[in-house]
Steps between C-alpha positions, in 0.01 A plus 500: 500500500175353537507490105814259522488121456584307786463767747261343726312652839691842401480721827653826684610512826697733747842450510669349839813786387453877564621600253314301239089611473349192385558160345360309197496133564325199307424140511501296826584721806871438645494333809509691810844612659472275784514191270793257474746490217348184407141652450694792298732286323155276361353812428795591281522174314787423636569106486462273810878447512586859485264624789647224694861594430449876579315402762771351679785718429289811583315401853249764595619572859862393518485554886243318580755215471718562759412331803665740759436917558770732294433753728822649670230560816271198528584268778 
Protein backbone atom coordinates (compact mmCIF):
# COMPACT_ATOMS: atom_id res chain seq x y z
CA UNK A 1 0.00 0.00 0.00
CA UNK A 2 2.70 2.25 0.70
CA UNK A 3 3.17 2.23 -3.22
CA UNK A 4 -0.47 3.77 -3.55
CA UNK A 5 -1.22 7.46 -4.20
CA UNK A 6 -2.91 9.19 -1.59
CA UNK A 7 -2.24 6.76 1.06
CA UNK A 8 -0.65 8.93 3.51
CA UNK A 9 1.05 8.02 7.20
CA UNK A 10 0.19 4.20 6.18
CA UNK A 11 0.46 2.20 9.58
CA UNK A 12 -0.46 -1.29 11.39
CA UNK A 13 -1.95 -1.60 14.48
CA UNK A 14 -3.61 -4.29 16.80
CA UNK A 15 -7.03 -4.66 16.43
CA UNK A 16 -9.50 -3.54 19.48
CA UNK A 17 -11.65 -7.12 18.12
CA UNK A 18 -10.36 -10.64 19.03
CA UNK A 19 -10.93 -11.97 16.49
CA UNK A 20 -9.26 -9.65 14.04
CA UNK A 21 -5.01 -9.69 14.37
CA UNK A 22 -4.15 -6.37 13.25
CA UNK A 23 -5.32 -3.26 11.43
CA UNK A 24 -4.02 -1.13 8.50
CA UNK A 25 -4.98 2.45 8.92
CA UNK A 26 -3.76 5.75 7.06
CA UNK A 27 -3.93 9.42 7.05
CA UNK A 28 -4.90 11.48 10.16
CA UNK A 29 -5.59 9.20 13.20
CA UNK A 30 -9.51 8.92 14.13
CA UNK A 31 -10.30 10.62 17.09
CA UNK A 32 -10.35 8.83 20.26
CA UNK A 33 -13.61 6.92 21.45
CA UNK A 34 -14.29 9.24 24.16
CA UNK A 35 -14.85 12.13 21.69
CA UNK A 36 -18.23 13.75 20.90
CA UNK A 37 -20.21 13.15 17.77
CA UNK A 38 -19.39 16.56 16.86
CA UNK A 39 -15.51 15.99 16.92
CA UNK A 40 -16.36 12.63 14.85
CA UNK A 41 -18.87 14.06 12.67
CA UNK A 42 -15.92 17.07 11.61
CA UNK A 43 -13.64 14.40 11.27
CA UNK A 44 -15.93 12.72 8.78
CA UNK A 45 -16.68 15.77 6.71
CA UNK A 46 -19.81 15.83 7.64
CA UNK A 47 -21.42 19.47 7.18
CA UNK A 48 -22.05 21.83 10.16
CA UNK A 49 -25.83 21.41 9.76
CA UNK A 50 -25.75 17.71 9.71
CA UNK A 51 -23.59 17.17 12.95
CA UNK A 52 -25.94 19.53 14.52
CA UNK A 53 -29.08 17.69 13.40
CA UNK A 54 -27.79 14.20 14.48
CA UNK A 55 -26.62 15.69 17.26
CA UNK A 56 -29.83 16.49 18.58
CA UNK A 57 -31.93 13.65 17.64
CA UNK A 58 -29.26 11.19 18.92
CA UNK A 59 -28.23 12.69 22.60
CA UNK A 60 -25.31 10.80 24.02
CA UNK A 61 -26.78 9.89 27.46
CA UNK A 62 -30.54 10.02 27.10
CA UNK A 63 -30.81 9.64 30.98
CA UNK A 64 -28.91 12.06 32.00
CA UNK A 65 -32.01 14.18 31.21
CA UNK A 66 -34.31 13.09 33.52
CA UNK A 67 -34.31 15.02 36.54
CA UNK A 68 -35.67 12.35 39.03
CA UNK A 69 -34.12 8.49 39.93
CA UNK A 70 -35.85 5.51 37.68
CA UNK A 71 -34.91 3.29 40.17
CA UNK A 72 -37.86 1.08 41.52
CA UNK A 73 -35.57 1.26 45.04
CA UNK A 74 -34.15 4.76 45.43
CA UNK A 75 -35.93 6.87 47.94
Amino acid sequence: MTECQNVGELRMRWSPYRDTGHTVEWGDPTPEWWEDDTVFGRFYGYSEDAIARFVRHHPRTPSSTVSETCSPTAS
